[in-house]
C-alpha positions in Angstrom: -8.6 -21.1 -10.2 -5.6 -23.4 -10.1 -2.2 -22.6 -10.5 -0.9 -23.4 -14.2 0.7 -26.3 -14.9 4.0 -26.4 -16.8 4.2 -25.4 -20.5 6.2 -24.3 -22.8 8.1 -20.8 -22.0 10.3 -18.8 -24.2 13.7 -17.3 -22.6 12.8 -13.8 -22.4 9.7 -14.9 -20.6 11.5 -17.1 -18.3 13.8 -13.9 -17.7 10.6 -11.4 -17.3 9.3 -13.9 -14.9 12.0 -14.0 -12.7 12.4 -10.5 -13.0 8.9 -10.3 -12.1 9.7 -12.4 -9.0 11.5 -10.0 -7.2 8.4 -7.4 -7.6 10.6 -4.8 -8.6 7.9 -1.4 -8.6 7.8 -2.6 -4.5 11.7 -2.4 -4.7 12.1 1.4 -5.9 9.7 2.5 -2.9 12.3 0.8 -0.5 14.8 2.4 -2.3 13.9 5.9 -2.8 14.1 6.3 1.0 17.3 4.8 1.5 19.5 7.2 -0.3 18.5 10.5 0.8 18.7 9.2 4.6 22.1 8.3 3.4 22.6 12.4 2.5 21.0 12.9 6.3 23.0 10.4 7.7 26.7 12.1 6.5 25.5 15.6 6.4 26.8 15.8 2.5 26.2 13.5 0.0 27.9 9.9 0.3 30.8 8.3 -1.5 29.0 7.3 -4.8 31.0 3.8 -4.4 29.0 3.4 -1.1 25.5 4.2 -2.4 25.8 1.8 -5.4 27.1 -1.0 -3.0 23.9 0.1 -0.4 21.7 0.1 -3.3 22.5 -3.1 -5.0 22.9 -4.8 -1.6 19.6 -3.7 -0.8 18.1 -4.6 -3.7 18.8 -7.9 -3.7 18.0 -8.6 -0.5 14.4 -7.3 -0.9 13.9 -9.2 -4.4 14.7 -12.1 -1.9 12.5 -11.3 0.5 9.8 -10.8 -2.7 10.8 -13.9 -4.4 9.8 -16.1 -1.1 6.5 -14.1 -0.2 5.5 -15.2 -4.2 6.5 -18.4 -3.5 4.9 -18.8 0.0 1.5 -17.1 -1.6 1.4 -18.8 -4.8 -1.7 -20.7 -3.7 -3.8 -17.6 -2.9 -2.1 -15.1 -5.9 -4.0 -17.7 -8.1 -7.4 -16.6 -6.4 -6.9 -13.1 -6.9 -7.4 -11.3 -9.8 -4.6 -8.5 -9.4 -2.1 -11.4 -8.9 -3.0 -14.3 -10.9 -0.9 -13.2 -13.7 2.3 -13.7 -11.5 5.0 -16.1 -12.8 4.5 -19.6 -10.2 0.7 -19.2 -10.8 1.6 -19.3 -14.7 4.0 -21.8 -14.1 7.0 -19.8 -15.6 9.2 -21.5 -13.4 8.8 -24.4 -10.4 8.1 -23.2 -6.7 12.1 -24.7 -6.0 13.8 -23.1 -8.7 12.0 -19.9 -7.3 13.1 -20.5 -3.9 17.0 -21.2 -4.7 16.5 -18.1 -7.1 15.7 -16.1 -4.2 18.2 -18.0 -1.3 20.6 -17.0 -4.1 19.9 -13.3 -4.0 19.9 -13.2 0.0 23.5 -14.5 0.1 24.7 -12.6 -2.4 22.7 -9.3 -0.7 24.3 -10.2 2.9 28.1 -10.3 1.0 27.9 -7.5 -1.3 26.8 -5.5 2.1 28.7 -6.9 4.9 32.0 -6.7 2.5 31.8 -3.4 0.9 29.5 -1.7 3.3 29.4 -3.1 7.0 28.0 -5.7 9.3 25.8 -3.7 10.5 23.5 -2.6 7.4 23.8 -6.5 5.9 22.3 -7.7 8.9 19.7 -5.6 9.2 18.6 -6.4 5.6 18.7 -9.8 6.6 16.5 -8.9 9.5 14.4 -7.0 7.3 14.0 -10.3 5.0 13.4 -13.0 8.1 10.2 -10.6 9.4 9.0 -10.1 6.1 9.0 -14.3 4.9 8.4 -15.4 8.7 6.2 -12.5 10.3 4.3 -11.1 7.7 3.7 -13.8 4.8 3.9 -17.1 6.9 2.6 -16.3 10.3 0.3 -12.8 10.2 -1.1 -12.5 6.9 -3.5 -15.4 6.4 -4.3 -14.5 10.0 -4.8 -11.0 11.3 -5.9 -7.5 10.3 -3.0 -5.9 11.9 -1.1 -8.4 9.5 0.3 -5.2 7.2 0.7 -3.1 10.3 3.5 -5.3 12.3 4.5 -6.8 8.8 5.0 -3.1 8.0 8.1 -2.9 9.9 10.3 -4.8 7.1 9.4 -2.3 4.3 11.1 0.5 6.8 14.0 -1.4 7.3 15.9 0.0 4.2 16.4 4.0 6.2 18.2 1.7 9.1 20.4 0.0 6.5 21.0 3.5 4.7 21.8 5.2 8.1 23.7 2.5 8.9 25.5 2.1 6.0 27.0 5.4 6.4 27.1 5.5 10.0 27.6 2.2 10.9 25.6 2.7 14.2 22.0 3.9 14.8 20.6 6.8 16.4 17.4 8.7 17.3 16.9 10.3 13.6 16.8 6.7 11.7 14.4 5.5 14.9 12.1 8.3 14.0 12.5 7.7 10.0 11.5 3.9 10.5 8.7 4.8 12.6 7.4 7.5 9.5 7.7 4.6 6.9 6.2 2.1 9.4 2.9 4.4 9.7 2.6 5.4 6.2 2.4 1.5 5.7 -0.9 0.8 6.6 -2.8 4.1 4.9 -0.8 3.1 2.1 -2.1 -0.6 1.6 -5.1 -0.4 3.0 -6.2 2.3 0.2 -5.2 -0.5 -1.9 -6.6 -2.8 -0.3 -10.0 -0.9 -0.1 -9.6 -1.4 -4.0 -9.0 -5.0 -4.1 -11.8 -5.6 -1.0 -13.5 -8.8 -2.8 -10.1 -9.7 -3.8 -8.8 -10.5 -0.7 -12.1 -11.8 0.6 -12.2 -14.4 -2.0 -8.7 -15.4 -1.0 -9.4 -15.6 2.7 -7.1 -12.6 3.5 -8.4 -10.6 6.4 -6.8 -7.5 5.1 -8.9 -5.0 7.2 -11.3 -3.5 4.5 -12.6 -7.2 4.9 -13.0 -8.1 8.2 -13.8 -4.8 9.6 -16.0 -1.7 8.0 -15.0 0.2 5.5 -16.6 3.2 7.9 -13.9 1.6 10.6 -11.1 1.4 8.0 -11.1 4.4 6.6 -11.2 6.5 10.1 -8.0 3.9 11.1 -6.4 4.9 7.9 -7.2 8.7 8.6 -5.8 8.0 12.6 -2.1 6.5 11.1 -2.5 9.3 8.7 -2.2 12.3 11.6 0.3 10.4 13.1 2.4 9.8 10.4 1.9 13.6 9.6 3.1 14.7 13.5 5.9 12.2 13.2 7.5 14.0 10.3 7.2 17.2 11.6 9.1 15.5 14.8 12.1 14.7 12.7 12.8 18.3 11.7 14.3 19.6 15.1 15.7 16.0 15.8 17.6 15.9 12.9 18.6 19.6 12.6 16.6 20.0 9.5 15.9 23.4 8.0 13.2 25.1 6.6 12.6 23.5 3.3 11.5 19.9 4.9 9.7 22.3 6.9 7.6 23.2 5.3 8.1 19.9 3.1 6.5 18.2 5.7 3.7 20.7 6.3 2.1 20.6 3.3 2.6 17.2 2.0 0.9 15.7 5.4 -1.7 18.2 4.6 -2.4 16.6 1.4 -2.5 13.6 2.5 -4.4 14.1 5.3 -7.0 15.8 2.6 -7.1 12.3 0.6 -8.0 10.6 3.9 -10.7 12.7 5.1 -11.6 12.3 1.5 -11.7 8.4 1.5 -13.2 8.5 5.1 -16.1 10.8 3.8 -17.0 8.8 1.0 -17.0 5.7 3.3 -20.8 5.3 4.2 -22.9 2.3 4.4 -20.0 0.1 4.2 -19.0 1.3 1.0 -16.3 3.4 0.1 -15.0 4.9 -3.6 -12.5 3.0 -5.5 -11.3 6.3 -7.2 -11.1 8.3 -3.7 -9.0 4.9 -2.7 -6.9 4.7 -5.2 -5.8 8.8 -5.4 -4.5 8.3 -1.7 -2.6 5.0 -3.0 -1.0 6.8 -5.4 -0.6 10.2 -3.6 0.7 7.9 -0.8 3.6 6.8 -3.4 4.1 10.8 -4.6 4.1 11.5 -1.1 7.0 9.2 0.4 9.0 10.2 -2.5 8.9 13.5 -2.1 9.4 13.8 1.9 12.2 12.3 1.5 13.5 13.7 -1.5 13.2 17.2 0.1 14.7 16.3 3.2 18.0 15.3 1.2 17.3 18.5 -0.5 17.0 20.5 2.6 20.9 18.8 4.0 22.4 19.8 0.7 21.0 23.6 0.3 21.7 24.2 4.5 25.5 22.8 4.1 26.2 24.3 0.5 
């Protein structure tokens, strides 16, 4: 399949497709983490004023980072059939107007943060941005399986710029919270990615349902699993959480565990269920949500 040449495009489509651009769904997982570790971070729940600025900020500066990974992988999003309805690959707009479109929204992210928030958060958005176009997309992707595990690291970025944002320094609870979103990464996609196998193995990606077993992949997601499970547990006493996130964290790693061993199970003779894969994608979304939801929960019950 080749990437659509330039027709005819009505304005609301233009706007949909530059909407479309900044893959907003990924967005709202970034963001749902960063404001409740804004509530940990102050102990009470922010100046409204400052969340909106941290949100918006942040938003922008991962559509950026969106906008350039489309750009960068228009070639293979035409190859794949979960992607070949993106805007480049219809030819909504030109690969250049794309790529101003999204330097536009990095400068405008890095000023909206380092003006009303601090230096601080704004630069590590920008950070964020850099390893996700440079690391992930550019060098590690088209390259190696552990490609979503380092490239993992930008999509945790957000809970340092919400700690930070409030803070404006980093300590050992927004470590730990990076290192949680980091390992829930790769279980995360690689359920996904279990999903989209030939996908990816038509587009020369070696996600690592393709260039390892699905027998290995599923025991590797089920490994980051348990120690995404024991890392949230860790947070608790660090960060002087009570007993809802507790027991928040208890029984959501449970579940999740449960999908994994599920997934891992079902993965014999190099083939694994779609439908077991997809529940732990989805749980996977239910369950970032809601850790973090409760542990906001948890800071606003102990200090009412």
């Amino acid at each position: 399949m080749t990437i659509a040449t330039s027709r005819a495009f009505s304005t609301m489509d233009v706007i949909k497709g530059y909407v479309a651009l900044t893959k907003p769904r990924i967005i709202e997982l970034l963001l749902v983490t960063t404001i409740p570790t804004m509530v940990v971070a102050a102990n009470a729940i922010p100046s409204l004023w400052l969340i909106v600025d941290t949100l918006v900020g942040g938003t922008l500066a991962a559509a950026g980072a969106n906008a350039f990974n489309m750009v960068i992988d228009r070639d293979i999003d035409a190859i794949m059939e979960r992607t070949k309805r993106r805007p480049l690959v219809r030819g909504v707009m030109s690969p250049r107007a794309a790529t101003t479109f999204a330097v536009a929204l990095e400068l405008i992210a890095f000023a909206v943060l380092a003006i009303w928030v601090n230096l601080l958060s704004a630069w590590l958005a920008v950070a964020a941005m850099l390893f996700y176009v440079f690391v992930y997309t550019i060098w590690l992707k088209r390259r190696s399986k552990q490609n979503i595990v380092i490239g993992g690291a930008a999509g945790a970025v957000p809970v340092l710029v919400g700690w930070a944002a409030v803070t404006g320094n980093l300590t050992w609870t927004p470590v730990l919270l990076f290192l949680v979103v980091f390992i829930w990464t790769p279980p995360h996609f690689w359920a996904l990615a279990v999903r989209y196998r030939d996908d990816y193995s038509a587009a020369h990606v070696p996600m690592m349902p393709v260039v390892a077993s699905l027998r290995r992949t599923t025991l590797e997601i089920l490994i980051y699993t348990v120690i995404m499970w024991a890392l949230t547990v860790l947070i608790g006493p660090v960060a002087h959480l009570g007993w809802i996130y507790a027991l928040a964290s208890m029984i959501l790693g449970g579940f999740f565990t449960f999908y994994a061993m599920r997934l891992f199970r079902h993965a014999v003779h190099d083939r694994a269920d779609a439908g077991e894969a997809m529940r732990l994608f989805h749980f996977s979304i239910t369950y970032l949500t809601a850790l973090f939801v409760l542990m906001a929960v948890d800071v606003l019950v102990n200090n009412h």
